[in-house]
Structures are given as structure tokens and as C-alpha cells.
N, C-alpha and C positions, 0 to 999 in steps of 0.2 A: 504494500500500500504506500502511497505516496502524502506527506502533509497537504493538505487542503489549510487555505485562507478563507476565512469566513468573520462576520459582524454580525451583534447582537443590538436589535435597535427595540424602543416601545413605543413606536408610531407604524402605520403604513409604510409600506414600500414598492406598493403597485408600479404608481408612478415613475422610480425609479432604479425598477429591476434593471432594466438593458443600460444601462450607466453606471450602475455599480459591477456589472458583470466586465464593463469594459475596463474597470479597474482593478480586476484581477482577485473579484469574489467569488470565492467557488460555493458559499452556502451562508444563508442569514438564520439566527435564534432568533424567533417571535416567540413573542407570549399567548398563551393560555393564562387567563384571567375576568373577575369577573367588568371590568372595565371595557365595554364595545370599542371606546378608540385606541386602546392599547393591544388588543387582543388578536389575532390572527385571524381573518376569513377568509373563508373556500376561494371568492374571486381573486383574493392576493394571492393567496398559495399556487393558484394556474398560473399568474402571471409569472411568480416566480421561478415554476416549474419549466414555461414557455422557453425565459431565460438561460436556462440551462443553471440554472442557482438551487441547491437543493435546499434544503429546510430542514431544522431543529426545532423540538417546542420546550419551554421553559413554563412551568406553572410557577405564577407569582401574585399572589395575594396579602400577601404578609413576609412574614419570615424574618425579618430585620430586629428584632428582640426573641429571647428566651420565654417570654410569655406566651405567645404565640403556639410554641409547640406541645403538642399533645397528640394522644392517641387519637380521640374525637376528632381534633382539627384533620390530622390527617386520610380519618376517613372521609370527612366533607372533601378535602380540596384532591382526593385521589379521585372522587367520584364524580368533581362538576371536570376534571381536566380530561379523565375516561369518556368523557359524556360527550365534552366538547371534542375531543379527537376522532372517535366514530361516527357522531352524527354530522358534524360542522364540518371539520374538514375532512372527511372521510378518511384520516391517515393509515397506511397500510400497516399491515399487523407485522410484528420484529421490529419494528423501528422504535424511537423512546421517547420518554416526556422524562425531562427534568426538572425536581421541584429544590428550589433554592433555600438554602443556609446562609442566609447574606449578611452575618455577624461571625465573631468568632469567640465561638462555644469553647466551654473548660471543658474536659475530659470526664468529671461529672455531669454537665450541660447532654455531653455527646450518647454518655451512656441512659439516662435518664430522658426527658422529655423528646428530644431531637430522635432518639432510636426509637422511640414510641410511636412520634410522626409518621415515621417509615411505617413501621410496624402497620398503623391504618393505613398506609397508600396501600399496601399491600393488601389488605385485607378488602377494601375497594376495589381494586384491579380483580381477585381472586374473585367476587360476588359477581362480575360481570357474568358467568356464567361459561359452559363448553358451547363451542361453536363460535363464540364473540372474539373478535381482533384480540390478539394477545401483545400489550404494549409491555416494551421494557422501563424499570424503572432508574431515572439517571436522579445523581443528586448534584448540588451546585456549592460547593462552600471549601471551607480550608483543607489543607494535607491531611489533618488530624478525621477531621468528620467524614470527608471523602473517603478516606481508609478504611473507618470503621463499620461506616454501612457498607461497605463492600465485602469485608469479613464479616460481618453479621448476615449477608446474605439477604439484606432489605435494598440492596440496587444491586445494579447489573452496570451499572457506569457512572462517572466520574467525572466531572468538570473542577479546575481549579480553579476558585478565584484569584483575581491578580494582586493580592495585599501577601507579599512575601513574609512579613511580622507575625501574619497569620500561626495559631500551632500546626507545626508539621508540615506547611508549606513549602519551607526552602527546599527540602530533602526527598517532597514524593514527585516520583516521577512515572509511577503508573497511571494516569490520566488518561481520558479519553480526547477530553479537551480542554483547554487551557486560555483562559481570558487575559489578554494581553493589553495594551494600551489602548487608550480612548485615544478615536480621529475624526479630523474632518475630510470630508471625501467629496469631492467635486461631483457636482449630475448636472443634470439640463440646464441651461439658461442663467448659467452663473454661478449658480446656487451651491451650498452645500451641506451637508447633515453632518449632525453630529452619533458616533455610534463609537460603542466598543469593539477593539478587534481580539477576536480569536481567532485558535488554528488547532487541528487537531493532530493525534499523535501517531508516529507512524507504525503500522502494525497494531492498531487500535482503532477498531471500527467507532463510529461517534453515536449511532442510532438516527443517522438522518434520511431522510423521504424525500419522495417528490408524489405527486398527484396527479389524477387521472384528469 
């Protein structure tokens, strides 16, 4: 496998899939959330499929404090992110939704509430039922939490965030993807967006799709 270049943005990018593709994106993170203008639709996702840009989904509703995390919470946000990848975007099944860790958890934090989160994504993904798309579950946060839900066997993949201070950042390098610096990127008519970049790791599949 080869790194792929890709950007994480929380707006639309209908408009400017074939401009960022000529700048050397090979896939964009949308969200999954419950915010319509933040959130990814079916008609973005064609455009950006058209592109030749694949797609990641990142569920983000919270996540940014320790309070947040719960078994419960997890059940809700496994099952509106389930709901909205089957029916809304139709995303194909093997591919993943990543739910973000966008603080940095103590090792208590990780073991306790945060692994509980998972614990519900899972247990919502599992109720979807046989026969139903079967999504991977990715998680988004430091070295430290990355690691552990992967050894505890509540994801299936890994995203770094780019705050090296983070615990267990500097040093993990089993990642699938890896959030790198914020840019601005030129598109149509002067303009340009602001996004984060990633990229992913090589001989590490990311969980990314495209759409019919």
C-alpha cells in the first residue's frame, strides 16, 4: 500500500471536490453528527466519489471532556452514526466510522468511562442485527487511548491526533491515520478553506469508501 494525502474539514465540500483533488487529495474525513451543516450527505459523498476522492467518517458530537463519556452515551452516538451511514449515505459495509477522543485522557480516564464509550459503540453496531452492513469501529484520540481500545478489542482502527504532549503519542506508530497540520488550500475563484491534513499509514488500510 502506498500513503494516501487526505483532509479533515466540518463544512461541505461539494463544491470543491475537483480543486482539492487537483491539489493532491487523495480522501476527505466528514462528519457524522447530529448538526445538518456539519454532517456529510449522500449528494457530497457522489461528488466526492465522482472526484476520484474517497471518504472517511468521523462521528463527533461531543467528546472534548471526560464527562461526556459513558456506556449510554456510547450507545446513542454508535447508533445515530450506524443509522446515518446505512441509510444516509449508504456507506458500504468493511469500511469505518471513527468516533473521536479529542482530549487527553489519564490512563484511569482510558480505562474507565472512555473504554465504556466503546464498549456501547459496540454494542450498537452489534444490535444492528445479521444481514445489516457491518461497519468497522475506528477511534480518534492520543497514542495512549488509540492503543488501548485496540487491545481491548473495542476498534478495529486508529487515528492519531496531532498534539504530540499527548500520552503515548510521540512513541505509537501503529496508526491507521495520522492528523497532521492545519492548511489552507486554494479552490475556485481565489478562495481558500481552511482544513486539517492527514495521511495515512503505509500497510494500514484507513477504512475509507466511496459510493454508488
Amino acid at each position: 500500500m502506498i500513503v494516501l494525502t487526505g483532509l479533515k474539514a466540518p463544512f461541505e465540500l461539494t463544491q470543491h471536490a475537483i480543486a482539492i483533488k487537483q491539489q493532491g487529495i487523495d480522501f476527505a474525513i466528514r462528519y457524522y453528527s447530529h448538526q445538518a451543516g456539519k454532517s456529510l450527505s449522500l449528494a457530497e459523498a457522489r461528488s466526492l466519489t465522482d472526484a476520484s476522492i474517497q471518504i472517511g467518517a468521523l462521528w463527533q458530537a461531543g467528546g472534548d471532556h471526560l464527562n461526556y463519556f459513558s456506556r449510554a452515551q456510547g450507545c446513542a452516538d454508535g447508533a445515530a452514526a450506524y443509522l446515518m451511514a446505512q441509510q444516509v449515505i449508504t456507506q458500504p459495509s468493511g469500511s469505518a466510522i471513527y468516533f473521536a477522543v479529542d482530549f487527553n485522557p489519564s490512563v484511569e480516564a482510558i480505562g474507565g468511562p472512555v473504554s465504556a464509550y466503546f464498549e456501547g459503540i459496540n454494542q450498537a453496531f452489534r444490535a444492528a442485527g445479521p444481514g445489516e452492513p457491518k461497519y468497522q469501529v475506528g477511534v480518534y484520540g492520543s497514542g495512549a487511548c488509540c492503543e488501548a481500545m485496540l487491545l481491548r478489542g473495542l476498534a478495529a482502527l486508529s487515528w492519531l491526533s496531532p498534539s504530540p504532549d499527548y500520552h503515548g503519542s510521540r512513541d505509537y506508530v501503529g496508526f491507521n491515520l495520522k492528523q497532521l497540520a492545519a492548511a489552507s488550500l486554494p479552490v475556485d475563484d481565489g478562495k481558500h478553506i481552511s482544513v486539517d491534513l492527514t495521511r495515512t499509514n503505509d500497510g494500514y488500510p484507513a477504512g475509507l469508501f466511496r459510493v454508488l
